[in-house]
Backbone as CSV, one residue per row, in Angstrom:
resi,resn,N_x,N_y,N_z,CA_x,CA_y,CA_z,C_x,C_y,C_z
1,UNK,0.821,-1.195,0.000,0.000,0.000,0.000,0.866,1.260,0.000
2,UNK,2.032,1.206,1.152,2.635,2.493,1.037,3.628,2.505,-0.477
3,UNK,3.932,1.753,-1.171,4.539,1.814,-2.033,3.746,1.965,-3.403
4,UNK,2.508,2.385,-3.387,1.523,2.622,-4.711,0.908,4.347,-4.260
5,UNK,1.121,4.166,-2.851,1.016,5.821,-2.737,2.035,6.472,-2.704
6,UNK,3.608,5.950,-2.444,4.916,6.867,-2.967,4.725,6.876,-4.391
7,UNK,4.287,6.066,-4.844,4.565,6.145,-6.498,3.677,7.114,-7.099
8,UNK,2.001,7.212,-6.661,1.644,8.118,-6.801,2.051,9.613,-6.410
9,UNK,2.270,9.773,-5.076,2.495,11.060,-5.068,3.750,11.752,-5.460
10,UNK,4.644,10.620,-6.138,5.628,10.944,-7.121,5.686,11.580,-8.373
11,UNK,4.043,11.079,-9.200,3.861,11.666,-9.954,3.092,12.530,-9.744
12,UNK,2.285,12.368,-9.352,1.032,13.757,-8.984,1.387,14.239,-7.948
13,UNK,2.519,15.019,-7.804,2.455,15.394,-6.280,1.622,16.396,-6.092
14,UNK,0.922,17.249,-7.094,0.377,18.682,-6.653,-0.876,18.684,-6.976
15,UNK,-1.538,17.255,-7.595,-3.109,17.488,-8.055,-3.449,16.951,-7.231
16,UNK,-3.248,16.169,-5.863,-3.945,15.601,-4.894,-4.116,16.491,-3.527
17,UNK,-3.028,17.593,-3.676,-2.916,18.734,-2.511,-4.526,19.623,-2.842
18,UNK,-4.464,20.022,-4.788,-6.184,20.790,-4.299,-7.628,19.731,-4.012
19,UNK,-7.116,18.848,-3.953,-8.330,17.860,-3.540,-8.361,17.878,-2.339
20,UNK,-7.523,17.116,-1.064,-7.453,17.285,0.179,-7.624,18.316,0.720
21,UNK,-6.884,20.019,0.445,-7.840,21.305,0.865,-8.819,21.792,0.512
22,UNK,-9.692,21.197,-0.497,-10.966,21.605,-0.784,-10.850,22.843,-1.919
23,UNK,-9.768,22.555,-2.436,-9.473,24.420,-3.279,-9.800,23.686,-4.584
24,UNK,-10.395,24.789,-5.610,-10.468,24.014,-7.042,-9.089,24.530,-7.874
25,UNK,-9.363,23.784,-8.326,-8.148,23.669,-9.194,-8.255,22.682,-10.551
26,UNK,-7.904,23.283,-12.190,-8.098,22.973,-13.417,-6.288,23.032,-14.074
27,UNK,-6.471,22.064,-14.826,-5.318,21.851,-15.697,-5.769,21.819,-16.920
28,UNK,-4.739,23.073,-17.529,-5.029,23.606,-19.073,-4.007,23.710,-20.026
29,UNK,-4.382,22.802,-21.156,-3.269,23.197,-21.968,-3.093,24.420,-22.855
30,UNK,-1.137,24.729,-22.832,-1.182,25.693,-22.948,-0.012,25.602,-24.448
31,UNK,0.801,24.908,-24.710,1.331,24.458,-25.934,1.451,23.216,-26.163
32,UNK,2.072,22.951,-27.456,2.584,21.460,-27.453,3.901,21.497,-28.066
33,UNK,4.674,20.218,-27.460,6.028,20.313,-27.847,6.388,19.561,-28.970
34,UNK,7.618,19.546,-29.713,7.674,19.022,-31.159,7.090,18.036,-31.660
35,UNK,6.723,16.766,-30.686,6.320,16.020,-31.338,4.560,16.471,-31.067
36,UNK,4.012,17.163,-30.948,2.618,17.351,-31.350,2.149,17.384,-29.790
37,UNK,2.596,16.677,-28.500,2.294,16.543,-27.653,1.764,17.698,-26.497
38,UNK,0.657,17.851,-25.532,-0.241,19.326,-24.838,0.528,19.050,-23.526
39,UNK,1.216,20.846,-23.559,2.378,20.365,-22.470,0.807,21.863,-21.792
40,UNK,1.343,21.787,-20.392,-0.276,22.409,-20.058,0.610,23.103,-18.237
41,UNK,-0.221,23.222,-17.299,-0.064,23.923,-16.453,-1.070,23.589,-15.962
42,UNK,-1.354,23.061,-14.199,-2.194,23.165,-13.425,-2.633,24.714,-12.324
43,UNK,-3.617,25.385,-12.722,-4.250,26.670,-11.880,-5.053,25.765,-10.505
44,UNK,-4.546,26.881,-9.516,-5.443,26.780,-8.485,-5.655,27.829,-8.024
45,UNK,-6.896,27.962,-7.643,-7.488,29.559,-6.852,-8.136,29.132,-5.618
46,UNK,-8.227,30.365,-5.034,-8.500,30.019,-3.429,-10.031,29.202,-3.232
47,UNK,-10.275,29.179,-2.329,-11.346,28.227,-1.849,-12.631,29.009,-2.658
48,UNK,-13.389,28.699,-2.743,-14.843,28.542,-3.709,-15.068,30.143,-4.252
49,UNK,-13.519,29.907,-4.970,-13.011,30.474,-6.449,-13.358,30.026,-7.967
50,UNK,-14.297,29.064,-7.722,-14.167,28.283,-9.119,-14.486,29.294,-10.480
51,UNK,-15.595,30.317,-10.080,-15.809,30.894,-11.078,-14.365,32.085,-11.576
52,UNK,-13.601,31.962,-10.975,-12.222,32.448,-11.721,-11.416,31.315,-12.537
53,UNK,-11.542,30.418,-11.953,-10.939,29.414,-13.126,-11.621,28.820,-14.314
54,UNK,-12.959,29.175,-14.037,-13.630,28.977,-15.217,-13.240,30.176,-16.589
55,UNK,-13.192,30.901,-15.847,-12.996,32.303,-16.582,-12.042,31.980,-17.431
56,UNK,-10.741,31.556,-17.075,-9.394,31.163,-17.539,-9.528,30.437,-18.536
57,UNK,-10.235,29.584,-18.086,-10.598,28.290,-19.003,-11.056,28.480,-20.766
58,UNK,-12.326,29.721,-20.106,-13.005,29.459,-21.587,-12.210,30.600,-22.131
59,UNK,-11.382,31.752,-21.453,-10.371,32.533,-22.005,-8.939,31.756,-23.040
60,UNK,-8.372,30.809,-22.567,-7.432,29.737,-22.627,-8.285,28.938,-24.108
61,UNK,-9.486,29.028,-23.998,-10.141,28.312,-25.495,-10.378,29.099,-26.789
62,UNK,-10.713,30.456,-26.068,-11.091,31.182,-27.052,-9.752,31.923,-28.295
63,UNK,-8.386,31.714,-26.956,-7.256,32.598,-27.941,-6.054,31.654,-27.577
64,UNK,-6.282,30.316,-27.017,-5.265,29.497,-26.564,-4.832,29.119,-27.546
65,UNK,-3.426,27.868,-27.863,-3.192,27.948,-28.976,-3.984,26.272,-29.365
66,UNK,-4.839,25.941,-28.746,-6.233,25.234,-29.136,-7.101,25.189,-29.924
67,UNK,-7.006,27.178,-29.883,-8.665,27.313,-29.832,-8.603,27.050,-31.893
68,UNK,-9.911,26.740,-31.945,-9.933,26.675,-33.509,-10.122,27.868,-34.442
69,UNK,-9.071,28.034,-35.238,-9.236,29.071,-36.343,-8.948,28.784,-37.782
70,UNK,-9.405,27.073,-37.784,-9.454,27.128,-39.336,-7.870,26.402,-39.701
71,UNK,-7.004,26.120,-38.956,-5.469,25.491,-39.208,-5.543,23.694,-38.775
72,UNK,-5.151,23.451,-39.469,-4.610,22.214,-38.747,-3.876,21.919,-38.066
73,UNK,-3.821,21.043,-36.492,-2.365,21.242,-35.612,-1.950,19.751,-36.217
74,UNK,-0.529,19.519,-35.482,-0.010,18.379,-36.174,-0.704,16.801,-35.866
75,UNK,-1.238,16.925,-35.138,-2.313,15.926,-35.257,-3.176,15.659,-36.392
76,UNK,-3.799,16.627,-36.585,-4.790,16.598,-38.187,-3.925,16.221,-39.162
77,UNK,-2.684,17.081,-39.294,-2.267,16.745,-40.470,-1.725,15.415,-40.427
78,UNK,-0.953,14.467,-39.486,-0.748,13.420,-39.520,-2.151,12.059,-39.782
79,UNK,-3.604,12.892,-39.818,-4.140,11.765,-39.656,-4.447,11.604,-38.484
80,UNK,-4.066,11.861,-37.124,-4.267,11.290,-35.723,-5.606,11.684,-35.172
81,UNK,-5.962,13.008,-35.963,-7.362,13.799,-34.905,-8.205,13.922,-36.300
82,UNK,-9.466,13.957,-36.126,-10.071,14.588,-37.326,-11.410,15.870,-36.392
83,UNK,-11.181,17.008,-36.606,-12.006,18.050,-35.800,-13.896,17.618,-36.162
């Protein structure tokens, strides 16, 4: 048991901290690196903040480098995604 929760909190060490204090907290991607892959950033805001991270969110969609304007990212063009 203790050795599946070192392993976890090895990798996640910081998405299980806004769960246990009750704070919300969203992970958004924010580029991707050469090989096509969404390298991103976890936000947290204070306690029953959510409607600021929502804010972020649909801000982060509308001009992120996500959001859709008609391009293909390297996914499409490989074939991998179809929008």
């Amino acid at each position: 048991m203790l050795d599946w929760f070192g392993n976890l909190w090895r990798n996640f060490a910081f998405t299980p901290l806004a769960n246990l204090c009750g704070i919300p907290a969203i992970s958004l991607p924010l580029a991707t690196n050469e090989h096509g892959l969404p390298l991103g950033i976890q936000a947290i805001a204070k306690q029953a903040d959510d409607g600021l991270l929502l804010q972020l969110a649909a801000s982060q969609a509308e001009i992120g480098p996500f959001a859709r304007r008609g391009r293909e990212t390297p996914q499409m063009a490989a074939g991998l995604y179809r929008a």
